[in-house]
Steps between C-alpha positions, in 0.01 A plus 500: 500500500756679731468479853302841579242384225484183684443628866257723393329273288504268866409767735172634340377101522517532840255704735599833589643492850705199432679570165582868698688185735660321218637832378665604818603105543642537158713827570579402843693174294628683275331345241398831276842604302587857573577812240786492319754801454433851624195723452538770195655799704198682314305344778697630763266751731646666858236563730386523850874517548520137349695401161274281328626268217183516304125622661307150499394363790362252708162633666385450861299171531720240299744435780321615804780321758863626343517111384639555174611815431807433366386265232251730459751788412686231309209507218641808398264768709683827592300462846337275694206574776415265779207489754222572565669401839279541801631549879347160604465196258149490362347203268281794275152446387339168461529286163434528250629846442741540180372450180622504103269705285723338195306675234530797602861495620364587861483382850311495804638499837342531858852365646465720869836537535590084527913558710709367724536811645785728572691305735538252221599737222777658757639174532522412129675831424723483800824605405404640157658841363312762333631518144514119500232484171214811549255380749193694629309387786102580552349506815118412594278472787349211721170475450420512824685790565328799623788771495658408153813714540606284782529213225685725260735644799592118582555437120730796434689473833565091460498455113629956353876391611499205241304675248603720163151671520204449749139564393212559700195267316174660617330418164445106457097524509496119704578625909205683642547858522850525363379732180332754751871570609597661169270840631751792582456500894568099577725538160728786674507291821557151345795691293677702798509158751623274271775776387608517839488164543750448186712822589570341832561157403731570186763730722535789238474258245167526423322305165238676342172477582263457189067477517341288321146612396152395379384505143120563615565889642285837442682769384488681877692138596770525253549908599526400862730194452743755275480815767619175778751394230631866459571569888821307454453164729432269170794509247238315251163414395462087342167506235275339586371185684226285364140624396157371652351663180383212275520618127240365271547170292698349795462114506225484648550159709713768762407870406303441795779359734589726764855681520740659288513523091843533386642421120389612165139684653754726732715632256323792371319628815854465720701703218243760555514523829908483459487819241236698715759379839776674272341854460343498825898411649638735261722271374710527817464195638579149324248222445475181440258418233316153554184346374429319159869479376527193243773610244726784394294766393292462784779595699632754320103633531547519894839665454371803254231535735767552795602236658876474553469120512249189461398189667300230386314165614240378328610479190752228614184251616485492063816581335736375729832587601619588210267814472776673702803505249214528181362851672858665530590413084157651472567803703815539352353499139226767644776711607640505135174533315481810734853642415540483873848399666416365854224377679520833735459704201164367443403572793136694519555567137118489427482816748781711243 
């Protein structure tokens, strides 16, 4: 047994919350070997003014305090997200509140947001350059908060300096309210603050700013989020967050449990969304395809349906590390079943 087989086969003995600790323990140490050799250039995409090696990456949610973020890139993803960070430090929702839906490749969270806050990320990444490994940064709210683009203004202004990209999470279905921000009027004003916020902080030098969205959205939703997208402020749209739908044949000992569904369940209903996103932007804008990813093909799935790049979580909690450097040999053989030369080239193919 090599050592990812092992550490996997050790962290799903363990409850939820504290393997997620052993695993960020473990790549703190250095403990989880990292890729070896360069990606295929194949995988090469440039976007959002970024060169990325290859377009897998670490989702929002896995490292939500810029702990590990190097070892994290180190795995071999062409990107790595951090946060949801939070202006103030906040403990999230009482426990229990992750749990492993094993058969069905899924999991439950109701996390609320669980930081040190921004203060604490700043201070970790103190000193860091942009360019130093791709690393995106996503902002939430307090719960407490009443005027939530306060909280993103404080997160662009301390953390947008440090950051590759900066995303604005109003989408994670566990802080009160923070959905209801995705309609076009607190959408436009949520957008427009925190731009300024990040224009002024970064000195001409300003990252881009990226939403990330719900999976659960009416079709007059999506069309607003695109005609925000399309006024120029957001360089990006990321594809989506977690689901409170509940699919039927979920285990049923948590189908009930309150929160957000991501895994296997998600895949289908986010690429939708991501394809209708697509039309709706035109194709003008990139996105970030998320939700459900578990091998190669799913990935190359997201991509065809336009997303420039990917991110993935979940699918780690079962297949371990090692997922990362099986899905790029996968994409890579999708790319010559296809007859197709690059990663970029395959594009929004499904819309051709």
């Amino acid at each position: 047994m090599d050592l990812f087989s092992g550490l996997t086969r050790l962290l799903r003995c363990l409850p939820p919350e504290a393997a997620h600790r052993l695993a960020l323990r473990a790549l703190a140490l250095g403990l989880v070997p990292g890729e070896r050799g360069p990606d295929d250039p194949r995988l090469r995409v440039s976007v959002l003014g970024l060169d990325f090696a290859n377009p897998v990456g670490l989702a929002a949610g896995f490292d939500k305090n810029a702990a590990v973020w190097r070892p994290a890139l180190r795995l071999g993803f062409g990107f790595v997200e951090v946060g949801s960070v939070t202006p103030r430090p906040q403990p999230g929702n009482p426990k229990p509140r992750l749990f492993r839906l094993a058969a069905d490749g899924a999991v439950i969270n109701r996390m609320g947001f669980n930081n040190d806050g921004v203060p604490a990320m700043a201070a970790r990444l103190a000193g860091r350059r942009r360019g130093d490994g791709i690393l995106g940064i996503n902002l939430g709210k307090n719960k407490e908060t009443a005027d939530a683009a306060a909280d993103y203004e404080i997160g662009a202004a301390q953390l947008g300096p440090m950051a590759d990209y900066v995303v604005i999470n109003v989408s994670s279905p566990n802080t009160p309210g923070l959905r209801a921000l995705q309609g076009k009027a607190p959408l436009q004003e949520l957008v427009g603050r925190t731009h300024r916020a990040l224009a002024a902080a970064c000195a001409g030098k300003m990252p881009p700013l990226l939403l990330k969205i719900a999976p659960d959205l009416q079709d007059q939703d999506l069309e607003d989020i695109a005609a925000v997208a399309l006024q120029g402020e957001l360089a990006g749209l990321i594809v989506s967050n977690t689901t409170i739908a509940r699919p039927a044949g979920l285990d049923p000992r948590y189908a009930k449990e309150a929160g957000g569904l991501s895994g296997r369940p998600l895949f289908a209903p986010s690429t939708e969304i991501l394809r209708r996103v697509y039309r709706l932007t035109q194709g003008r804008l990139p996105l970030i395809g998320v939700g459900g990813i578990a091998n190669g093909a799913d990935a190359y799935a997201k991509i065809r349906a336009g997303a420039s790049l990917v991110q993935l979580y979940s699918a780690l909690v079962f297949a371990g590390p090692g997922l990362v450097q099986r899905i790029k040999r996968e994409l890579v053989a999708c790319l010559e079943r296809d007859g197709l030369p690059s990663v970029a080239a395959a594009i929004g193919a499904d819309h051709r």
